[in-house]
Phi, psi and omega in degrees: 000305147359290213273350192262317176272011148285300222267316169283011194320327187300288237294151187285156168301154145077010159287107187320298161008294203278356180223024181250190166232164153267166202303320190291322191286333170294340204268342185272330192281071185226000171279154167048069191331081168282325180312330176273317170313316195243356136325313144306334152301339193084012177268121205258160171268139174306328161241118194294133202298136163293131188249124169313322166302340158322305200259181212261161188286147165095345198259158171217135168305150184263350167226025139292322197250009213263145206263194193310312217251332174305284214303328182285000171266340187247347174275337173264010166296279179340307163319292182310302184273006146272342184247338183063341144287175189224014181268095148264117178307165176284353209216015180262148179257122174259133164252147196282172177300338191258359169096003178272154199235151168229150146298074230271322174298318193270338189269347151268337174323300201292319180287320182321320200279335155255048183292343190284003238207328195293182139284162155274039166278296179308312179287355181246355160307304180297305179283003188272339171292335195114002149347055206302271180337352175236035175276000000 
């Protein structure tokens, strides 16, 4: 451990950061049981791998499998029906049922901003929310 707190000295104490991977560099360290090396180090994947067998049969999550623009539809459904509006400040954060966040302000900019791009599926998904710009 001596030699891993030589090799991070810079880095601050007790920053989860400093004893993680992010999750592709762990899924690449699995060969010649590197995962085990570095377990022993205390070093952990920065987001913890999901096991399927945790969860109970039959049930499916409602935003893990959902793709970027799903979730995002479903944090301004959420939005809406808490708030009754479709007025999101730019800088509000939604968090889903599953405990995941989305940036709910920025992630409509980005669609206003490719609407020309969007389907009309997607656009009728937005507007069905209440979007005026994506009628």
């Amino acid at each position: 451990m001596a030699r891993r707190n030589a090799i991070c000295a810079w880095w601050p104490a007790g920053n989860r950061a400093a004893n993680s991977l992010s999750s592709s560099a762990w899924r690449r360290a699995s060969s010649g049981g590197q995962r085990e090396r570095l377990e022993q180090l205390g070093i952990t994947p920065l987001v913890p791998a999901l096991k399927p067998e945790a969860e109970e049969p039959g049930k499916v999550s409602t935003t893990t499998s959902l793709s970027a623009f799903e979730r995002g539809v479903v944090a301004l459904a959420r939005y809406k029906a808490r708030t009754g509006s479709v007025t999101v400040p730019r800088g509000h954060v939604e968090t889903l049922p599953d405990g995941s966040e989305v940036k709910l302000g920025v992630w409509i900019m980005n669609q206003k901003g490719r609407r020309a791009k969007l389907t009309a599926e997607r656009l009728a998904a937005l507007a069905a929310l209440g979007l005026g710009w994506a009628r």
